[in-house]
C-alpha positions as CSV (number, residue, x, y, z in Angstrom):
1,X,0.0,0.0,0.0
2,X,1.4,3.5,-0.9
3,X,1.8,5.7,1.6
4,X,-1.2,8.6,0.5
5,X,-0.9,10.0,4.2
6,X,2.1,12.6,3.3
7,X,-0.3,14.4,1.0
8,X,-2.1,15.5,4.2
9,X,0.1,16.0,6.7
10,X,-1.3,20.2,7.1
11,X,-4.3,19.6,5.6
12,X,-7.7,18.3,7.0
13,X,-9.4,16.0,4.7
14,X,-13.1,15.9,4.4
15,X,-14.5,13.0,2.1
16,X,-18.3,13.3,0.9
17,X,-20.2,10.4,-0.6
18,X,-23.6,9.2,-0.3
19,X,-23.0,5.9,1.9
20,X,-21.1,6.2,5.1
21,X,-18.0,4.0,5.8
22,X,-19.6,2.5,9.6
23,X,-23.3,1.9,9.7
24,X,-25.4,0.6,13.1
25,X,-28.3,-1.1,12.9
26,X,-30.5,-2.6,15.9
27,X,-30.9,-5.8,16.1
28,X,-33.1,-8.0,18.3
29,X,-29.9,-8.9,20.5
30,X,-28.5,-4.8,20.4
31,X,-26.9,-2.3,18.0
32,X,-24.4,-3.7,15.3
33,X,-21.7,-2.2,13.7
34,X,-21.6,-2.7,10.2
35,X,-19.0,-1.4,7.6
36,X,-20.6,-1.4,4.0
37,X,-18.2,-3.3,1.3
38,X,-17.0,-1.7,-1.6
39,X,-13.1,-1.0,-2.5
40,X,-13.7,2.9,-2.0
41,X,-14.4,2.7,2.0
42,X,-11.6,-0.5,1.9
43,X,-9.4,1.8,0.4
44,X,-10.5,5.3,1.9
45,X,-11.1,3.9,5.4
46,X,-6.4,3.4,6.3
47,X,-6.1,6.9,5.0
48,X,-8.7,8.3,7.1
49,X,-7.8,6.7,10.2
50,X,-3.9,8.0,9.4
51,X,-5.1,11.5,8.8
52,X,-7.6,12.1,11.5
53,X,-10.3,13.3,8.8
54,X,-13.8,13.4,8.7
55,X,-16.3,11.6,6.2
56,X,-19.8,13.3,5.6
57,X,-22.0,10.8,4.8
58,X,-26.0,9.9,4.5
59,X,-26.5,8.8,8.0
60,X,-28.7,5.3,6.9
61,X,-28.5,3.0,9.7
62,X,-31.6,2.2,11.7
63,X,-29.6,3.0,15.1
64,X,-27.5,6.3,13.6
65,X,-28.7,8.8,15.0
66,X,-28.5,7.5,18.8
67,X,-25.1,6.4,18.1
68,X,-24.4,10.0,17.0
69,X,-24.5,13.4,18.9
70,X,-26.9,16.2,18.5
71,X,-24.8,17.4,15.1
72,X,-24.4,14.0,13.9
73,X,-20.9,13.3,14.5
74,X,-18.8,10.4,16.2
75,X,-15.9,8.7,16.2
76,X,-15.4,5.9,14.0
77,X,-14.2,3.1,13.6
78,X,-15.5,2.0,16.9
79,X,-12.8,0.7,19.5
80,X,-10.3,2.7,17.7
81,X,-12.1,6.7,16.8
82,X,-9.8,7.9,14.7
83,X,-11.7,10.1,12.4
84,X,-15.0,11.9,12.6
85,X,-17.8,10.8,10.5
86,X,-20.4,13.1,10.1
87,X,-23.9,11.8,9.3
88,X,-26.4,13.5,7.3
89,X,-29.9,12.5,8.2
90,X,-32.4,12.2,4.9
91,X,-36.0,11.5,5.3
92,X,-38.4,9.4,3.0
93,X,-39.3,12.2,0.6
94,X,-35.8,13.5,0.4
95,X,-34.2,9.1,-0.7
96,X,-36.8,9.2,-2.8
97,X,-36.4,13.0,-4.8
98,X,-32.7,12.6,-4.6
99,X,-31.4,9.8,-5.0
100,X,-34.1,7.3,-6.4
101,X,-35.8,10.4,-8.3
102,X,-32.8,13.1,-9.9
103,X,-29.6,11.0,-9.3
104,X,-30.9,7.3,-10.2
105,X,-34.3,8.6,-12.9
106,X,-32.5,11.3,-14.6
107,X,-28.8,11.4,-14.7
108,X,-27.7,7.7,-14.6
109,X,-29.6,7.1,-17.4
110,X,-28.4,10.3,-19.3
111,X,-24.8,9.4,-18.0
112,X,-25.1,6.2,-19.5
113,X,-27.1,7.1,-22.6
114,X,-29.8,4.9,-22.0
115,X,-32.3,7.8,-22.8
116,X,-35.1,5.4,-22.7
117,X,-35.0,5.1,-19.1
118,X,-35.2,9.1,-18.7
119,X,-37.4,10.3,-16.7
120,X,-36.9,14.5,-15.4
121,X,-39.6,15.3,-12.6
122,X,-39.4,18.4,-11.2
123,X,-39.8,17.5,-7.4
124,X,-37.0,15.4,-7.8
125,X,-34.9,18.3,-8.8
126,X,-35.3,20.4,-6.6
127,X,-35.0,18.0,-3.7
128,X,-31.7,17.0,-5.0
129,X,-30.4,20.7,-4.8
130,X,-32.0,20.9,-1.4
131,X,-30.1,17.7,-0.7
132,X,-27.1,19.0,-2.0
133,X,-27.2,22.1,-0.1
134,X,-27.7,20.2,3.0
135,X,-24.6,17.9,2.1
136,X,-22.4,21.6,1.1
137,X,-23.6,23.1,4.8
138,X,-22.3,19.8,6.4
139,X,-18.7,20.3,5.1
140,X,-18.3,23.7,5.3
141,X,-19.4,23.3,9.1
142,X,-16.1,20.6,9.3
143,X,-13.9,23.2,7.4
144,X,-14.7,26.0,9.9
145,X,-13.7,23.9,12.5
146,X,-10.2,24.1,11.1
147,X,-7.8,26.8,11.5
148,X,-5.6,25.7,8.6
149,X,-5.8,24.4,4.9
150,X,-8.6,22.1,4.0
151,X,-9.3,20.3,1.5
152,X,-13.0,18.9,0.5
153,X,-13.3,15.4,-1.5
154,X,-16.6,15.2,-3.3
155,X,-17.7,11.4,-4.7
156,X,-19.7,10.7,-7.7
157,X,-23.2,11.9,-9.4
158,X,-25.2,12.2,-6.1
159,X,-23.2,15.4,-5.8
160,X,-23.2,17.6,-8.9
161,X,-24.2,20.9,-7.2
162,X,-22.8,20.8,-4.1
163,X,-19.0,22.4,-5.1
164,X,-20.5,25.3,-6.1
165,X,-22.4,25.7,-3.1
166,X,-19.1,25.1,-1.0
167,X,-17.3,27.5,-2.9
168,X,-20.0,30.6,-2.1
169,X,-19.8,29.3,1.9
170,X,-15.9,29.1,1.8
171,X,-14.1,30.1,-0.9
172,X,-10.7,29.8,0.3
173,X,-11.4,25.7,0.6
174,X,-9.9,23.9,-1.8
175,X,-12.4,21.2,-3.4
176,X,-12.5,18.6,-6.0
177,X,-14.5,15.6,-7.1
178,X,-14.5,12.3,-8.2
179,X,-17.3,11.4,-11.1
180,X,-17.6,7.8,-11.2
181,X,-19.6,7.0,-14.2
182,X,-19.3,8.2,-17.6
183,X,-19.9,11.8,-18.1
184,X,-22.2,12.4,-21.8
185,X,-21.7,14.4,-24.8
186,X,-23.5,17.3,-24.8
187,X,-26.5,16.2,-27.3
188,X,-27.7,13.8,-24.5
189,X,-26.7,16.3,-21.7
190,X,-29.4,18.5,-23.6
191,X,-31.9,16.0,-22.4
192,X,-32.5,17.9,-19.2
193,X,-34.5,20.7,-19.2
194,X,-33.5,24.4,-20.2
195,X,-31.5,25.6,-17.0
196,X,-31.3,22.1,-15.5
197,X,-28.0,20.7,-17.3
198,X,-26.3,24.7,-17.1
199,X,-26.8,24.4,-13.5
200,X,-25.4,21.0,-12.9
201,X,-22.2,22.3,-15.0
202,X,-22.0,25.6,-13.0
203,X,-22.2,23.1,-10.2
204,X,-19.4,20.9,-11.0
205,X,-17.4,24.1,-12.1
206,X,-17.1,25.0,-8.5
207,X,-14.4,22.4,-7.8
208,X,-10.8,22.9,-8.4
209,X,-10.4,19.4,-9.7
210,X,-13.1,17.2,-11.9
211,X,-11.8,13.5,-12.0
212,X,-13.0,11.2,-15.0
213,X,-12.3,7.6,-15.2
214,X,-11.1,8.1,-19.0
215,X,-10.0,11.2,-21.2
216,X,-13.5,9.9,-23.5
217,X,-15.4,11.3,-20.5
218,X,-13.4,14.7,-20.0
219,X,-13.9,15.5,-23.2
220,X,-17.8,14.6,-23.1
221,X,-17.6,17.0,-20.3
222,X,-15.4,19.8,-21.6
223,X,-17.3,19.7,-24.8
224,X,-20.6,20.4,-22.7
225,X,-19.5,23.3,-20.6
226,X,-18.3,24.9,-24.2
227,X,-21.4,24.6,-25.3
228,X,-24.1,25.2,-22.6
229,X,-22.3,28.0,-20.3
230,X,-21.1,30.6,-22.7
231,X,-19.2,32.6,-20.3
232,X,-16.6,29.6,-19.6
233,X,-13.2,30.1,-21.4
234,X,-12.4,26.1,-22.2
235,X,-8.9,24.9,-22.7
236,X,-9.0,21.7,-24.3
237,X,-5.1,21.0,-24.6
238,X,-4.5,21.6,-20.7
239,X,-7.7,20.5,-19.8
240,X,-9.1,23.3,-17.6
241,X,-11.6,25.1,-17.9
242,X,-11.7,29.2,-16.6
243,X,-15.3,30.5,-15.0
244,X,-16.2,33.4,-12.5
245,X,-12.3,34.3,-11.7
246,X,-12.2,30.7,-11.0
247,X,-10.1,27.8,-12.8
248,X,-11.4,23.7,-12.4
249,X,-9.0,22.0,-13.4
250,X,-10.0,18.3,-15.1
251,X,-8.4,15.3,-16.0
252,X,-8.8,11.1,-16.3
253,X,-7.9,9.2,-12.9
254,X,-9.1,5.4,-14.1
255,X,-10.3,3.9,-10.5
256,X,-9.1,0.3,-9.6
257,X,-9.2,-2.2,-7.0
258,X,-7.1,-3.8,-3.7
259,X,-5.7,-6.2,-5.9
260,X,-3.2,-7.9,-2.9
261,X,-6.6,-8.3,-1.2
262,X,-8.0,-10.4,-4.0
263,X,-4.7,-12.4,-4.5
264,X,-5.1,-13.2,-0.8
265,X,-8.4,-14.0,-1.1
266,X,-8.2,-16.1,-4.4
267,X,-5.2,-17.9,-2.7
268,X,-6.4,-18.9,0.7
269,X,-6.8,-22.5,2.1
270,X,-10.5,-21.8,1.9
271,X,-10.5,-20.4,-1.4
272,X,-8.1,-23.5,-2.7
273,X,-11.3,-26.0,-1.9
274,X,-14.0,-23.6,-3.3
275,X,-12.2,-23.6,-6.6
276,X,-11.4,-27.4,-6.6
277,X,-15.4,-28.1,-5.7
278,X,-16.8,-25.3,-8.2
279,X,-14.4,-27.0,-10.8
280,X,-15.7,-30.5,-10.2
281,X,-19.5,-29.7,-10.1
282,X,-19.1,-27.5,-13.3
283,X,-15.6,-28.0,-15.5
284,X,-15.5,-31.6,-14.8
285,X,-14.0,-33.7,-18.5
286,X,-14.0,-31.0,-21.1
287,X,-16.8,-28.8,-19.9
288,X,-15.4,-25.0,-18.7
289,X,-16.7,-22.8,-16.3
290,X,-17.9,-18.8,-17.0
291,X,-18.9,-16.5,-14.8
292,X,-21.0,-13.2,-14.6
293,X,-21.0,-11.0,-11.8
294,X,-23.4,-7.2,-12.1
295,X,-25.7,-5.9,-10.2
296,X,-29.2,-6.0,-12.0
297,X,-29.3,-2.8,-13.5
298,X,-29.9,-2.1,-17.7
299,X,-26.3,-0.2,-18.1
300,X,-25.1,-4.3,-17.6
301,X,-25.8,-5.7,-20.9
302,X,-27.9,-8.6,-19.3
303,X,-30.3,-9.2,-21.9
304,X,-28.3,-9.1,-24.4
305,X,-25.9,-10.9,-22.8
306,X,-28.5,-14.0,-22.5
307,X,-29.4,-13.5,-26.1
308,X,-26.0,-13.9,-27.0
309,X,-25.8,-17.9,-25.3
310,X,-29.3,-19.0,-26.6
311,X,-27.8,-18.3,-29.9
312,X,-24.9,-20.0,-29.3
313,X,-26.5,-22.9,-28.5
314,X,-29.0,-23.0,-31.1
315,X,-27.1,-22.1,-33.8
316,X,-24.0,-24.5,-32.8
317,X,-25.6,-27.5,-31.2
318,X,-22.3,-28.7,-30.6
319,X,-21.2,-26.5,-28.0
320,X,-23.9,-27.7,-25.8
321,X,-22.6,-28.9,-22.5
322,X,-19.8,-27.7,-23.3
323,X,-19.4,-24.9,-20.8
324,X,-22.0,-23.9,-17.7
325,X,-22.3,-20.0,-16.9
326,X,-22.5,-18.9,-13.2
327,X,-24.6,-15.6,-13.3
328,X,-24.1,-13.7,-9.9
329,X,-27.3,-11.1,-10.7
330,X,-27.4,-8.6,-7.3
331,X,-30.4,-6.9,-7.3
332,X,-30.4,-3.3,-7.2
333,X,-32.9,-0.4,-6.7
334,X,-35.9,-3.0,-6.5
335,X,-37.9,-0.1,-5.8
336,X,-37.4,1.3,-9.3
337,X,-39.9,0.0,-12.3
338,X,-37.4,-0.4,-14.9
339,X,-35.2,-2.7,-12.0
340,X,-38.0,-4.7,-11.0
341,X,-38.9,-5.4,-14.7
342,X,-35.5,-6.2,-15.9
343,X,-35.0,-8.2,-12.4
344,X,-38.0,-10.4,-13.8
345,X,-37.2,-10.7,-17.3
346,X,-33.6,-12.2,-16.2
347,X,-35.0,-14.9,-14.2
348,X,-37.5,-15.7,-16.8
349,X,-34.9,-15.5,-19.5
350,X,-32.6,-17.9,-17.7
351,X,-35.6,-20.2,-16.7
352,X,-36.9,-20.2,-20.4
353,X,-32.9,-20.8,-21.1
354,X,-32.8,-24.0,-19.2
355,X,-35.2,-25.4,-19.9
356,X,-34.8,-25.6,-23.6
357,X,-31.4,-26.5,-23.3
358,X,-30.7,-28.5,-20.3
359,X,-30.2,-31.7,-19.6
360,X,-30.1,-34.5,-16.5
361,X,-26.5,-33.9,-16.6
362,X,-26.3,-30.0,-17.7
363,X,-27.8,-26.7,-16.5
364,X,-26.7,-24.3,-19.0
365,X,-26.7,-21.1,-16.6
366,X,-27.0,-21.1,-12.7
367,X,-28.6,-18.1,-11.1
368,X,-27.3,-17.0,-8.5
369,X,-29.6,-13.7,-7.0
370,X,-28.0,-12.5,-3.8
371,X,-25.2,-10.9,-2.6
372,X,-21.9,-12.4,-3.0
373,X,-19.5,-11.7,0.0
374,X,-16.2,-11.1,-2.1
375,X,-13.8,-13.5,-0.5
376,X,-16.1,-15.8,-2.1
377,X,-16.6,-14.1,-5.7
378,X,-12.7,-14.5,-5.3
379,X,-13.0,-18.2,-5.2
380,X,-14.9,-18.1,-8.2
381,X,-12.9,-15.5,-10.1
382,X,-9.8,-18.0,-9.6
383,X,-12.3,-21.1,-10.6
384,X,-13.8,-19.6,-14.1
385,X,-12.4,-20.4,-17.6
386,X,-14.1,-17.2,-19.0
387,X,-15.4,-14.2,-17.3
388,X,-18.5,-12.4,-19.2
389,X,-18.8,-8.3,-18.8
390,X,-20.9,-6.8,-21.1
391,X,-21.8,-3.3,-20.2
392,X,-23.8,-0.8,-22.7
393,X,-21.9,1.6,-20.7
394,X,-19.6,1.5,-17.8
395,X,-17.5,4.4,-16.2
396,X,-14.9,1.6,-15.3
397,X,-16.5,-2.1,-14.4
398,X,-14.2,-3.9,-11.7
399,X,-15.2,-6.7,-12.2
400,X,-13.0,-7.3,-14.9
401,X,-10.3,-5.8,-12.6
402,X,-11.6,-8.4,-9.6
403,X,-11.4,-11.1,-12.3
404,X,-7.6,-10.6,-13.4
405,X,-6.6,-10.0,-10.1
406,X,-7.7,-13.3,-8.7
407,X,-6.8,-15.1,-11.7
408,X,-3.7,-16.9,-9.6
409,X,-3.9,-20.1,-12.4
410,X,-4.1,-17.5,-15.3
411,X,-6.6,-19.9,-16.7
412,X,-9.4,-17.7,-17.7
413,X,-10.2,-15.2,-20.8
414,X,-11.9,-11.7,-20.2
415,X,-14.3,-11.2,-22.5
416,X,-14.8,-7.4,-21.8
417,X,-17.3,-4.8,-23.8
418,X,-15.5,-1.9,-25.6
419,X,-18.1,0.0,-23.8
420,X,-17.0,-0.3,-20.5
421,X,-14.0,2.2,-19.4
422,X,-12.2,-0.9,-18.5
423,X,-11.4,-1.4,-22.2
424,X,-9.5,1.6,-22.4
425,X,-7.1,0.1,-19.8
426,X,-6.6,-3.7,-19.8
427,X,-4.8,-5.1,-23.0
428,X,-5.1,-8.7,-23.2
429,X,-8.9,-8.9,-22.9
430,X,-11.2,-10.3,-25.9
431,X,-13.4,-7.4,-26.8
432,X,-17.1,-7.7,-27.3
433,X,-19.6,-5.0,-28.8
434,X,-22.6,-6.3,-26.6
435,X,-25.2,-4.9,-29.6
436,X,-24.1,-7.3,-32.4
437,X,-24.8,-10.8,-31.2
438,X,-23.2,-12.4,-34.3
439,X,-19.9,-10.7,-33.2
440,X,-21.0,-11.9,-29.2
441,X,-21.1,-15.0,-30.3
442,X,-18.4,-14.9,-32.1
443,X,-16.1,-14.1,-29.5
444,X,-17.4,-16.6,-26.8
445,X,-16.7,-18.9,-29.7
446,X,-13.4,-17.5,-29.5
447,X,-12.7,-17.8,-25.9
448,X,-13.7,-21.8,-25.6
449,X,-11.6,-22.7,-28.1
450,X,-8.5,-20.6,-27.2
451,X,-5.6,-22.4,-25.9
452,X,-3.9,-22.6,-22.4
453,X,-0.6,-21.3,-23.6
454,X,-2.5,-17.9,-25.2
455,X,-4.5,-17.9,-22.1
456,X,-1.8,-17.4,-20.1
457,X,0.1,-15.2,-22.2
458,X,-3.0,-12.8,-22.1
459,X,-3.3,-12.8,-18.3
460,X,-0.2,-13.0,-17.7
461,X,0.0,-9.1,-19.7
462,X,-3.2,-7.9,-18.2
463,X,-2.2,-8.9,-14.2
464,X,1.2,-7.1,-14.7
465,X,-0.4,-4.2,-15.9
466,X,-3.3,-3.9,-12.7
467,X,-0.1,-4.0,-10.1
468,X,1.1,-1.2,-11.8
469,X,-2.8,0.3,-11.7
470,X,-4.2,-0.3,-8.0
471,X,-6.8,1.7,-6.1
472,X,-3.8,3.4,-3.7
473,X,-2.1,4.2,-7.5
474,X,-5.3,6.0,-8.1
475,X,-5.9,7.6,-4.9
476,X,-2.0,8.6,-5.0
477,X,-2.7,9.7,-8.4
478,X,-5.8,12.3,-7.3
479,X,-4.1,13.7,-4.2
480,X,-0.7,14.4,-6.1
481,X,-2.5,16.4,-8.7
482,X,-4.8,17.6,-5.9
483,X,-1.9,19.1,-3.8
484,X,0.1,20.0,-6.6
485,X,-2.8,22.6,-7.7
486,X,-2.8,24.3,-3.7
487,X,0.2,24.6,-3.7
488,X,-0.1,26.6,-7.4
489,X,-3.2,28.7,-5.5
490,X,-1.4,29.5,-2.4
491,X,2.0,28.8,-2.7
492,X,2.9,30.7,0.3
493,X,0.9,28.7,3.0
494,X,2.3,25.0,1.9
């Protein structure tokens, strides 16, 4: 692990993102302490500790608020209270406006160009700027209770106005963000109502920094603020762009994963007999074993993925028990129509699937619809021949990192989707466009027959690569170019 602390050493950090890093919940036997997975708290959660910051969060758990004081702050992680976390409390209408309605309705959709599932209500705008002013008030309250520099992190979509906010309450603070998915050219941006999308870019325009996963989705974004705030001076070549005496500064910082953690995971005594029993259920004789793993949610591909092995199998007979698929399908935001819909149309796909396919011996796909804890999607990452991600659109997908990182037996093929921003960073994978099933097909085609010795030669390329490209390389990343740009602003107090 790199040592990100230095960055901070005079600088209090505050972190911003919509789930909090320790949640408690009562139970029937007390309150529990429970810490969310996900690499950004796993990798996050060291440097807070080391740097004594505070995380503003959405205060969720059931027991919160008695485990917090009268402003929502307490020490965390419990036994050991090295940093402040500083809880947020939503109610009902304010889950549903903001993050079900504006940030989950409007702009992951647009973000991800799936304009079909669009949907711009007015109530949920303006409870995500009254969320987002709540979240602004919250930091700036930490920043005033520091006498010296400070710096605010911002993470992801849920978030789009609150810099600017920031910036009015304290405009010494230095403030940047991290925007997760993809960011969209400005002919889908357009979508949102006259005033809606120039107010989300004056919005973002109130950080110092704006972070991408890939230079595509700068652009998307540069292009945008050229064309919807005309007062903005864009400077494509340096990436910047200049608004209201103020310069944000942006740039592509492609996230990644703990990948010592999923070696370690992949590699354990426990993990050595979940491979050896998931390889003799399923890759027994000459049969191989894929795998899936997505949340349910229509940026995944998942229909089309499923289109793409019924074809298979009708059109090539032959490659019939051949291979058995293990679909790991997380459901996510059940409360949304076009979730629950697509959540129903997978199971019946997969049912309709085996059943016209299947034999005594052979169930062509097993469904797996839960959460996977990751020490066991590690097992089955190390077990899997092929590993299936086909996104319409992805900011990153780790997955495909997760997959090559626990790949200890360099057995498997990635088939990844040139859509995903993973694509733009792992050379070795086969590429698939998820739209043209012939070319789906094709590839998975490809894939089964391919050889150990090109196997290996492949992942072999694409695991040296991710230990030069970890989630500490991208957090070191950020925070160099973060620090680097005080220290420009104000170069006599660093």
């Amino acid at each position: 692990m790199l040592d990100i602390a230095h960055y901070l050493i005079d600088c209090k950090f505050i972190l911003v993102s919509n789930r909090e890093p320790y949640e408690h919940m009562r139970r029937p036997g007390g309150i529990e302490v429970k810490q969310p997975a996900g690499g950004l708290v796993s990798a996050l959660d060291p440097t807070m500790r080391r740097t004594h910051g505070t995380w503003v969060a959405w205060g969720s758990g059931t027991a919160d608020r008695e485990t917090s004081d009268e402003s929502g702050r307490l020490q965390v992680p419990p036994g050991e209270e090295s940093y402040t976390l500083h809880r947020v409390w939503l109610d009902a209408a304010d889950i549903e406006g903001y993050y079900h309605g504006f940030a989950n309705r409007a702009l992951w959709p647009l973000c991800h160009m799936l304009i079909q599932h669009f949907e711009f209500r007015t109530e949920f705008w303006e409870r995500y700027r009254a969320v987002n002013l709540r979240f602004a008030h919250a930091v700036a309250e930490e920043a005033e209770r520091c006498a010296g520099r400070a710096m605010a992190w911002i993470q992801d979509y849920h978030f789009g106005l609150v810099a600017e906010f920031l910036r009015a309450m304290r405009p010494s603070l230095f403030i940047h963000q991290f925007w997760h998915i993809p960011f969209p050219p400005p002919d889908i941006l357009r979508l949102l109502p006259t005033g809606t999308h120039e107010a989300l870019l004056r919005g973002l325009l109130g950080n110092d920094l704006l972070e991408f996963q890939v230079d595509r989705h700068t652009e998307n974004f540069l292009d945008c603020v050229e064309e919807f705030i005309p007062e903005a001076r864009v400077d494509h070549g340096r990436q910047l762009v200049r608004f209201r005496d103020h310069t944000c500064h942006a740039g592509a910082f492609p996230i990644s994963i703990d990948v010592e953690r999923f070696e370690e995971m992949a590699s354990s005594p426990e993990a050595e007999a979940r491979v050896a029993t998931l390889r003799q259920r399923y890759a027994r004789a000459n049969r191989q074993l894929g795998l899936c793993v997505d949340r349910v949610d229509y940026t995944k591909g998942i229909p089309e993925r499923l289109r793409a092995f019924e074809t298979l199998w009708e059109d090539l007979p032959e490659l019939r028990e051949r291979f058995t698929f293990i679909f790991v399908a997380t459901p996510s935001r059940t409360n949304l129509p076009a979730y629950n819909s697509l959540e129903q149309e997978v199971v019946q796909s997969v049912q309709r699937i085996n059943s016209r396919f299947g034999t005594a011996d052979w169930t062509p796909i097993v469904l797996i619809s839960e959460n996977v804890d990751s020490d066991l999607l590690a097992s089955a990452y190390r077990a899997a021949d092929i590993c299936l991600v086909s996104s319409l659109q992805d900011g990153m997908n780790l997955v495909a990192k997760e997959f090559v990182a626990s790949q200890l037996d360099e057995r498997g093929v990635l088939l990844l989707s040139r859509f995903a921003g993973a694509a733009e960073e792992i050379e070795g994978a086969l590429l698939i466009n998820p739209f043209n099933i012939d070319g789906f097909v094709g590839a998975l085609r490809t894939a089964l027959a391919m050889s150990p010795e090109e196997r290996r030669r492949r992942m072999r390329r694409m695991r040296r690569q991710l230990h030069n490209a970890t989630i500490f390389d991208w957090l070191d990343a950020i925070l160099l170019r973060a620090t680097t740009i005080m220290a420009q602003q104000h170069p006599a107090s660093v």
